[in-house]
C-alpha positions as CSV (number, residue, x, y, z in Angstrom):
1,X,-127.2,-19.6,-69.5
2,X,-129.8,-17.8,-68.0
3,X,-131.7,-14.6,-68.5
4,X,-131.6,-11.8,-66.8
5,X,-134.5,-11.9,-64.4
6,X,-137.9,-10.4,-64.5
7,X,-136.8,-8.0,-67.7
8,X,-140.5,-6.2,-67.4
9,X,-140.4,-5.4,-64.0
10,X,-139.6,-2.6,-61.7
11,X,-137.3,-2.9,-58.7
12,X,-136.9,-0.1,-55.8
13,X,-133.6,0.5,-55.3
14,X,-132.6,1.4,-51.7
15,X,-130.6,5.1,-51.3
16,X,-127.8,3.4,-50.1
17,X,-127.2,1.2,-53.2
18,X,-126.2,2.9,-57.0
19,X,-127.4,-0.5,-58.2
20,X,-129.8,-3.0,-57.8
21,X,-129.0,-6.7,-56.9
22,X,-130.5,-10.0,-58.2
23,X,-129.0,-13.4,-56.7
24,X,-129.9,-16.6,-58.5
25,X,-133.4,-15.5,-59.6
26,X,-135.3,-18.4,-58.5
27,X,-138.2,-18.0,-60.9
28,X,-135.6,-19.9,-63.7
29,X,-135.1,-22.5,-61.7
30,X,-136.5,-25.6,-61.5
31,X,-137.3,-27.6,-57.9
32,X,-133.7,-29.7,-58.6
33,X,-131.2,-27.0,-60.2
34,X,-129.2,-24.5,-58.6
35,X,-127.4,-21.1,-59.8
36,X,-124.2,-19.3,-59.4
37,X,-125.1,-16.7,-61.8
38,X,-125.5,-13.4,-60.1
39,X,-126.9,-10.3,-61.5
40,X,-126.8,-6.4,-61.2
41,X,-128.8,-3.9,-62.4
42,X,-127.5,0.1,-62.8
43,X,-126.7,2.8,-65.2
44,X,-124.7,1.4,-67.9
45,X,-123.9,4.4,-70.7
46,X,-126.8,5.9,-69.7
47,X,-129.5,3.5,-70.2
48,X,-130.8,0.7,-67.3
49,X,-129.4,-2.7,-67.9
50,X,-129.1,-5.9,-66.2
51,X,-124.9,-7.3,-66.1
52,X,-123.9,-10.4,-64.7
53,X,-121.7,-10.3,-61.6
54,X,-118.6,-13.0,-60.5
55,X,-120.3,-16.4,-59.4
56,X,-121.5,-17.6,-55.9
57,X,-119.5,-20.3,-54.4
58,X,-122.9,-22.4,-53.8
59,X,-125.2,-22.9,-56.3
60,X,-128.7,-21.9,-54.3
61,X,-131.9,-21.1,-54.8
62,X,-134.5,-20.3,-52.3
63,X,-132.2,-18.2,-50.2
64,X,-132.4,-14.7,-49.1
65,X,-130.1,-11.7,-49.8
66,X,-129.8,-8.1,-48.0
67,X,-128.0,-5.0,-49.7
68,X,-125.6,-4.2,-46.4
69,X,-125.3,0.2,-45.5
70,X,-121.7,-1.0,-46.8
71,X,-122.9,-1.2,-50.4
72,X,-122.3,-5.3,-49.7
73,X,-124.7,-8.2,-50.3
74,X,-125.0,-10.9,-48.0
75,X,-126.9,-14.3,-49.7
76,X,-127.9,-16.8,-46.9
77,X,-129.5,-20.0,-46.8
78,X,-131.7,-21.5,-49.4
79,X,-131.5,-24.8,-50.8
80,X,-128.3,-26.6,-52.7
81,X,-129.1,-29.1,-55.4
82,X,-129.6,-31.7,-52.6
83,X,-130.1,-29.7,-49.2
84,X,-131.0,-27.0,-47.3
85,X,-127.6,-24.7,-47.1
86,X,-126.6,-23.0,-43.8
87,X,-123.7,-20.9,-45.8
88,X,-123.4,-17.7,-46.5
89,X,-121.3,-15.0,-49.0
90,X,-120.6,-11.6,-49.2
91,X,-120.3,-10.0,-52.2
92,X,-118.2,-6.8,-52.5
93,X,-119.1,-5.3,-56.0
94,X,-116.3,-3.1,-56.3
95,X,-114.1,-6.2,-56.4
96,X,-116.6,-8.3,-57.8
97,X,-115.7,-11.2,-55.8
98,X,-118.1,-13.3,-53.7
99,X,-116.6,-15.0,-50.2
100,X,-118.1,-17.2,-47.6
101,X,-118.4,-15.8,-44.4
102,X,-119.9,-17.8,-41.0
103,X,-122.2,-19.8,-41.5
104,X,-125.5,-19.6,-40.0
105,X,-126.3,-22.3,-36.8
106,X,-129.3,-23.6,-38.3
107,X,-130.8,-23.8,-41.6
């Protein structure tokens, strides 16, 4: 299992979010290894913690993700264990449930 990422660092988290987002920290992975782990960071009783979220479909690392004005995060791209990945998910974190949406045309 891995850690939570980067436990000594500070993130800014954007006014439209009451949480910050970390996908598949890449800074655990090596060049061959993928992740599904997901993680979140907010308020929990009070005091700033980092919780896992539900998994990605694809294992990536390399990719980028956006925190949508919908309070949804969209993961694109990056590399699988063997590829560069054109797929992307939406996660809905009041569900906590990752889906694929369209991919992209090119990776």
């Amino acid at each position: 299992m891995l850690s939570p990422p980067l436990l000594n660092s500070t993130y800014n988290t954007p006014q439209t979010s009451s949480c910050g987002f970390c996908p598949c920290h890449s800074q655990h992975l090596s060049s061959s290894s993928t992740s599904h782990q997901c993680y979140q960071f907010g308020l929990i009783a009070n005091l700033e913690r980092w919780t896992i979220t539900g998994s990605m479909i694809y294992g990536r690392y390399y990719h980028t993700s956006s925190l949508l004005t919908n309070g949804k995060v969209l993961v694109a791209g990056g590399m699988g264990s063997s590829r560069y990945l054109n797929s992307t998910e939406l996660y809905d974190p009041s569900t906590d449930v990752w889906t694929v949406t369209s991919s992209m045309s090119y990776t």
